[in-house]
C-alpha positions as CSV (number, residue, x, y, z in Angstrom):
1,X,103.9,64.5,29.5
2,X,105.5,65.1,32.8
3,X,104.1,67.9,33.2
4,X,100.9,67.0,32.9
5,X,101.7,64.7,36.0
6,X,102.9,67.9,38.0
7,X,99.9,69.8,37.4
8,X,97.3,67.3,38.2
9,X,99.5,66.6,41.2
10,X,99.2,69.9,42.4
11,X,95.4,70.5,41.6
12,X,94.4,68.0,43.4
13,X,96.9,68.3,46.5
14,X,95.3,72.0,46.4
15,X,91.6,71.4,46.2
16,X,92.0,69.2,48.7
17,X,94.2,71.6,50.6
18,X,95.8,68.2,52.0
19,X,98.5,66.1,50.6
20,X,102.0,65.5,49.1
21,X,102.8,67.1,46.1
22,X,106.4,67.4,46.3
23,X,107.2,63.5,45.7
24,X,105.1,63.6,42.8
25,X,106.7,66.8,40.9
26,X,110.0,66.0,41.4
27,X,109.4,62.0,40.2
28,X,107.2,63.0,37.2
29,X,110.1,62.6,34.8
30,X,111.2,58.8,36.0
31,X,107.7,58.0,36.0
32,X,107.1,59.0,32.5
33,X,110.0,56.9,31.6
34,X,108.6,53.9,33.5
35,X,104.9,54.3,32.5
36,X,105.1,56.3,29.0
37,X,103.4,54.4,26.1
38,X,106.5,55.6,24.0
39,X,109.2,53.4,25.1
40,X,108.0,52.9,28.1
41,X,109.3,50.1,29.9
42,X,105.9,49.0,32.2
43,X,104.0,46.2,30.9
44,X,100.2,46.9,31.9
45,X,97.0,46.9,30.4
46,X,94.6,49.4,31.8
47,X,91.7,47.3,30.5
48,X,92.8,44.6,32.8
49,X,94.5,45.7,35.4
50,X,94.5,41.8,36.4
51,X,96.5,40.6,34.2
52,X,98.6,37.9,35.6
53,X,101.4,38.2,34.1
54,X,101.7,42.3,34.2
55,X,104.4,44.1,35.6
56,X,103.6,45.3,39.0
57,X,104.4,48.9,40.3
58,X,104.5,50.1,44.0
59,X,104.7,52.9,45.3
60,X,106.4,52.9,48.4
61,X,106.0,56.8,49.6
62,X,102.4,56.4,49.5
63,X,101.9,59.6,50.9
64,X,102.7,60.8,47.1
65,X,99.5,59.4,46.1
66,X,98.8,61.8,43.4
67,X,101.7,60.5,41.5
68,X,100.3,56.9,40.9
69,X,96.7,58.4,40.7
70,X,97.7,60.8,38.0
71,X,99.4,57.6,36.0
72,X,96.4,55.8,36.3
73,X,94.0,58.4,34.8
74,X,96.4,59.1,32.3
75,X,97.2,55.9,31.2
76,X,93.4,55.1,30.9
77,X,92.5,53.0,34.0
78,X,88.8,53.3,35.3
79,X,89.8,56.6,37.3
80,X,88.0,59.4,36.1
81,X,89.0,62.7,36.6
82,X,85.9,63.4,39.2
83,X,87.9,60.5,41.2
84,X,90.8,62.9,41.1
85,X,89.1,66.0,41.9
86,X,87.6,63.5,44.9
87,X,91.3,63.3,46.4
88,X,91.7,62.2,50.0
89,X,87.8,62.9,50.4
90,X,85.6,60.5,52.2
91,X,84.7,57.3,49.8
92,X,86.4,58.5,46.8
93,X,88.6,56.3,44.9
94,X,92.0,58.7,45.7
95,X,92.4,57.9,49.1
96,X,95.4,59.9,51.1
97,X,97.7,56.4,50.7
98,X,97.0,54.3,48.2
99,X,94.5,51.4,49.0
100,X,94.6,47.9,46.9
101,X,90.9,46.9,46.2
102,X,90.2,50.9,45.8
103,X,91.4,52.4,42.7
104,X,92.0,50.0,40.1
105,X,95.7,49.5,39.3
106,X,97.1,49.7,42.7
107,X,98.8,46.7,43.2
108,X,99.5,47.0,47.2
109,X,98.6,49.5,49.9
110,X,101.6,51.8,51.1
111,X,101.9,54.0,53.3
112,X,103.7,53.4,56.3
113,X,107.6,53.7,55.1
114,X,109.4,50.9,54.0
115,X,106.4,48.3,53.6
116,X,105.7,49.2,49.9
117,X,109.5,48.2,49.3
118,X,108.9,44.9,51.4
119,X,105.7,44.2,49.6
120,X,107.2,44.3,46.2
121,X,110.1,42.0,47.5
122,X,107.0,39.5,48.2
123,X,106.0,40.0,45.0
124,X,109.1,39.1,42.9
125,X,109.7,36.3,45.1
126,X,106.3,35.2,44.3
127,X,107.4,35.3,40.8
128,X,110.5,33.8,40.8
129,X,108.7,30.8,42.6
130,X,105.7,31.0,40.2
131,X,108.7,31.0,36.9
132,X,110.7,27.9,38.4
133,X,107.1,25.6,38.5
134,X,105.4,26.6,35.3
135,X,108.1,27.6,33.3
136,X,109.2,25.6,30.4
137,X,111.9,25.5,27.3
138,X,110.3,28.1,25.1
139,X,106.8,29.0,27.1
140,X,107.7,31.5,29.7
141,X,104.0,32.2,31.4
142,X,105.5,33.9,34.4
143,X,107.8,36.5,33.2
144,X,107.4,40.2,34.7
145,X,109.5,43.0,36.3
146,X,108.5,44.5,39.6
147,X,109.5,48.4,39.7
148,X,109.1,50.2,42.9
149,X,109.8,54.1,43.7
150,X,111.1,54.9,47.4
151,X,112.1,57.9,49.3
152,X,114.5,59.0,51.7
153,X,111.9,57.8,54.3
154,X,111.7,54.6,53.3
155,X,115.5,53.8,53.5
156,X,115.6,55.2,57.0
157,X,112.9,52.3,58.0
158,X,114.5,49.0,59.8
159,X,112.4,47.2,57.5
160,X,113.5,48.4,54.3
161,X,117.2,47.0,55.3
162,X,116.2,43.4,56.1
163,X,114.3,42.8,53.2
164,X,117.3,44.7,50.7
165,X,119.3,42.1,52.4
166,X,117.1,39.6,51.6
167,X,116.7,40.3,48.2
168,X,120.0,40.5,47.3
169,X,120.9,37.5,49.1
170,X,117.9,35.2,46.9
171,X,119.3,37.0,44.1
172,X,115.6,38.3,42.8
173,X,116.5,39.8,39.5
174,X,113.2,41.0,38.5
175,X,113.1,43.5,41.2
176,X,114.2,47.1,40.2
177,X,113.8,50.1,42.4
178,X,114.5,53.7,42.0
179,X,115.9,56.1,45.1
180,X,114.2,59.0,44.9
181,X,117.2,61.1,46.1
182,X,115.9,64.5,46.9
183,X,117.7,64.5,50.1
184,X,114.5,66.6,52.0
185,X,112.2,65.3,54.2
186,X,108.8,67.1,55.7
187,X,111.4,68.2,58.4
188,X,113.8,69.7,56.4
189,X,117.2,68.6,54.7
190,X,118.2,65.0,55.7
191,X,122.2,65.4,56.0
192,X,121.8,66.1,59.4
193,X,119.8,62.8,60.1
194,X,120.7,60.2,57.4
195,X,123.9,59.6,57.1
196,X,124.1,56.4,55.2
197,X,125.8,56.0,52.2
198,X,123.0,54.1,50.3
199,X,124.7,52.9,47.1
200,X,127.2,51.3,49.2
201,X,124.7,50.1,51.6
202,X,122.8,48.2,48.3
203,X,125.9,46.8,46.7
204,X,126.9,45.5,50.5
205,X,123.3,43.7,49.9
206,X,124.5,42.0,46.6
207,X,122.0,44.3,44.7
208,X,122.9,46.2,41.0
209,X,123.2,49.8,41.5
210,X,123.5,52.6,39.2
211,X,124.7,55.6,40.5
212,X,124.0,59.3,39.6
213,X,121.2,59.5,37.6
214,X,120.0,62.7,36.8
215,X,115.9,62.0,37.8
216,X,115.1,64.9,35.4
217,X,117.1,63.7,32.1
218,X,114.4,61.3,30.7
219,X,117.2,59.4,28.2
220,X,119.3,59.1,31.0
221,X,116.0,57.6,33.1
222,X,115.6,55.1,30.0
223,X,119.4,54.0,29.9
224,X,119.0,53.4,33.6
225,X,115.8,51.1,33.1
226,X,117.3,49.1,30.1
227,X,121.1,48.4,32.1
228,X,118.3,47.2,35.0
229,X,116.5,45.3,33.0
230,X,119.3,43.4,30.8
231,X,120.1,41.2,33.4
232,X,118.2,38.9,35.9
233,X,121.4,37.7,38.4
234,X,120.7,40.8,41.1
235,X,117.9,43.2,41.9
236,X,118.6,47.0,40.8
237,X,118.6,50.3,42.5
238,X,118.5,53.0,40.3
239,X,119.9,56.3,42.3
240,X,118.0,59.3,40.8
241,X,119.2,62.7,42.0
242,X,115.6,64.6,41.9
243,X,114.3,68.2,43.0
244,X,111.4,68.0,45.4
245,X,108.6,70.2,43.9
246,X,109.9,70.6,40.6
247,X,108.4,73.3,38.8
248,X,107.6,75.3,41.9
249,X,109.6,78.7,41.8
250,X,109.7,79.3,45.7
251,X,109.7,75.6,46.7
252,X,111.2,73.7,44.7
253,X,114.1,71.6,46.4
254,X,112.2,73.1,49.7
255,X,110.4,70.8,52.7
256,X,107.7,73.3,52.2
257,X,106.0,71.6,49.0
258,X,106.9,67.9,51.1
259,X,103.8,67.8,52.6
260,X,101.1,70.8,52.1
261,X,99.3,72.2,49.3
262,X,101.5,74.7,47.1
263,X,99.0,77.7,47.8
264,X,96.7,79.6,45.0
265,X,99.5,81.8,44.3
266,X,102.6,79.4,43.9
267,X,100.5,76.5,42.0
268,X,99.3,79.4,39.5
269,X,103.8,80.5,39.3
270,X,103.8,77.1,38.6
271,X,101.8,76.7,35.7
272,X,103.9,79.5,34.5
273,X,107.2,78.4,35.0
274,X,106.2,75.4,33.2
275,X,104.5,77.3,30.5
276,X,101.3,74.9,31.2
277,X,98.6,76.6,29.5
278,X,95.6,75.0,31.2
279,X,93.1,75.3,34.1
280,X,93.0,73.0,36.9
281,X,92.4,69.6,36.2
282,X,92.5,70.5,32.3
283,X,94.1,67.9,30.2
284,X,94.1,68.5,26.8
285,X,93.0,66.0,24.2
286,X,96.3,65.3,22.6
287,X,97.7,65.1,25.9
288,X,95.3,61.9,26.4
289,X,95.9,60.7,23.5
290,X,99.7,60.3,24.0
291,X,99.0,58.7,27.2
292,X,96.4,56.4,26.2
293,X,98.1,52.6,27.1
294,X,94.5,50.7,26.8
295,X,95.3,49.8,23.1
296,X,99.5,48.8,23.8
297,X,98.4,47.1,26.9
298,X,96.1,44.8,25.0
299,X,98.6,43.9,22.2
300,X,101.5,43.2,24.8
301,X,99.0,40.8,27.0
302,X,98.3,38.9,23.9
303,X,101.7,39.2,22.4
């Protein structure tokens, strides 16, 4: 399933010959254990993506666009596939950053590093306001989790440390946020630059975090969401150690599939050394099919 994420990822990055297809490859496997409709932990319902009381997802390193656009087709939101073969062209619904009121299913627009991170702090504040007024013995109405991914980037942004601060000082529970740790930037390797120790930085904060989590081992992805999500007292940063470009035999782990298209040649390596058997932008039926969240999402709205 993850896969399927990388190649549409790439496709699209390369028919555009635009785009970030590094974030998305390398963060395919967390998002499958976020967004799958096996044991996934997201509760959303393509059919109405306005669901009040839906989990809500951001995606702070909006420049990895395709990630959050591939989820959405997948997962059976209004976003046909001609909408991702549209990517980052004029009045398309796959715009370079995702854009709230544009594709269905994006809760905020991101781009500029850091803000996605501070919008989803907003969010769960909202909630925990909403919970305290309407809540009552037995009828939780407002009752939702607020995952967000993040980069490197982001945690280098001023912003992004006041509002951690923040969060962990109002103690906002429902907020969980995973660290894509690739440690590579469209500039190269990071060491040289970023310096911080981040999981120390977060627990400083008063948040949860949970260390060394391998971002390609999708049970140790799932262990990661349920420790996060069994308790409420602090918000959670999930560290996942990821390879930028994953997949891709000569750029891989590379700044080079940061922020470019792959090339003809590498994308079609690719397919290869991911024994993906299909053209571009060819999703095969049972892939759909295990994807599909429109029925789930309607049961857990009315559950």
């Amino acid at each position: 399933m993850a896969n399927a994420i990388r190649a549409l990822a790439m496709d699209a990055v390369q028919q555009a010959n635009s785009g970030h297809p590094g974030a998305p490859m390398g963060m395919a496997d967390v998002a499958v254990a976020l967004w799958g409709p096996q044991q996934g932990h997201l509760r959303h319902n393509p059919a109405n993506p306005h669901w009040p009381d839906r989990d809500r997802f951001v995606l702070s390193n909006g420049h990895g666009s395709m990630l959050i656009y591939a989820l959405l087709h997948l997962s059976g939101y209004d976003l046909p596939m001609s909408e991702l073969r549209n990517f980052r062209q004029m009045h398309s619904k796959t715009p370079g950053h995702p854009e709230v009121g544009i594709t269905p299913g994006v809760e905020t627009t991101t781009g500029p590093l850091g803000q996605g991170v501070t919008n989803a702090v907003g969010m769960v504040l909202a909630e925990k306001l909403l919970a305290a007024e309407f809540n009552r013995d037995g009828h939780d109405i407002v009752d939702h989790h607020t995952y967000v991914f993040l980069g490197d980037g982001c945690m280098m942004e001023g912003i992004s440390h006041e509002v951690c601060s923040l969060a962990g000082t109002l103690g906002l529970g429902k907020l969980i946020a995973f660290y894509d740790d690739n440690g590579i930037s469209i500039d190269g390797e990071v060491h040289g630059w970023f310096t911080d120790n981040t999981p120390e930085r977060f627990e400083a904060y008063g948040w949860n975090v949970i260390r060394g989590v391998d971002g390609h081992n999708p049970d140790a992805i799932k262990q990661a969401i349920t420790a996060a999500t069994s308790q409420s007292e602090k918000p959670t940063l999930i560290c996942a150690r990821t390879i930028i470009g994953f997949g891709s035999p000569n750029k891989q782990g590379k700044e080079e599939s940061h922020g470019a298209a792959l090339g003809k040649d590498e994308v079609a390596k690719t397919r290869d050394a991911l024994d993906w058997r299909y053209g571009p932008f060819e999703i095969p039926a049972e892939i759909y099919a295990g994807w599909d969240h429109k029925k789930a999402g309607a049961e857990r709205e009315q559950a």
